[in-house]
C-alpha positions, 0 to 999 in steps of 0.5 A, spaced: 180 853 123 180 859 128 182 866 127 185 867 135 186 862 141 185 865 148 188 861 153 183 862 159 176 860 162 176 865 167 172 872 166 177 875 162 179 869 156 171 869 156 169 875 156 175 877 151 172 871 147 165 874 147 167 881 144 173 877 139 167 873 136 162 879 136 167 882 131 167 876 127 173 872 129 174 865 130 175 864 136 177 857 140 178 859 148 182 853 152 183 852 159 185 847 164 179 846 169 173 847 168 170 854 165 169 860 169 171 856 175 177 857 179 179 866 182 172 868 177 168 863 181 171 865 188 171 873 186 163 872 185 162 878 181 167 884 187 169 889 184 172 893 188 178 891 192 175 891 200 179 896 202 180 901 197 184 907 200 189 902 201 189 903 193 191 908 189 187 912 185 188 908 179 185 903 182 179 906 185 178 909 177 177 902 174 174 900 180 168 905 179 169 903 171 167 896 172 161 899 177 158 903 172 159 898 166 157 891 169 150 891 169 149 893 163 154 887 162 149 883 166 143 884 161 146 883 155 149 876 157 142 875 159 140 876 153 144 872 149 144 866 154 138 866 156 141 866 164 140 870 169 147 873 172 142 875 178 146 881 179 146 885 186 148 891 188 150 892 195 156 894 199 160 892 205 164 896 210 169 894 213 173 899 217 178 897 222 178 904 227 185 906 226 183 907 218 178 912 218 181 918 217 183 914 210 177 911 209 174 917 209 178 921 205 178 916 200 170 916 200 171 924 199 175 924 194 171 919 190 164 921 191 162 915 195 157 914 201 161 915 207 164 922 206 
């Protein structure tokens, strides 16, 4: 019998999952489809919302956060899985011209390429 149920096979139940287990929980995650499908899928490893300054800070910051951990996420699943997550880190920008002066600050105030 297991210690905890996750209901969730999106990014969040598996990966809530992966860190229960690893400290010694029993674990039994169910979910309605098929795992990992469904936002998970459809979000492809983003980030970062497409246009951030239209967020607030909070936003920004765990956006930042998630940069900053996700490849180390990547080597570690691979690690253990054996597959490769086929992490790439690329950018998009997608500025509509009325914004600029948003987008921009934004950049500034959070160290990005653009400011």
């Amino acid at each position: 019998m297991s210690d905890i149920l996750v209901v969730g096979g999106g990014i969040i139940g598996l990966l809530t999952a992966r860190e229960l287990v690893q400290s010694g929980a029993g674990v039994t995650l169910v979910e309605m489809g098929e795992t990992g499908r469904e936002a998970s899928w459809a979000g492809g490893g983003i980030l970062s919302p497409l246009y951030p300054w239209r967020y607030t800070d909070a936003v920004s910051t765990l956006a930042r956060w998630s940069q900053k951990a996700y490849p180390e996420l990547c080597e570690g699943l691979c690690v253990e899985t054996g597959i490769d997550p086929e992490l790439v880190t690329s950018g998009l920008l997608v500025l509509d011209e009325e914004e600029r002066d948003a987008a921009l600050a934004w950049a500034k105030r959070h160290h990005r390429p653009g400011a």
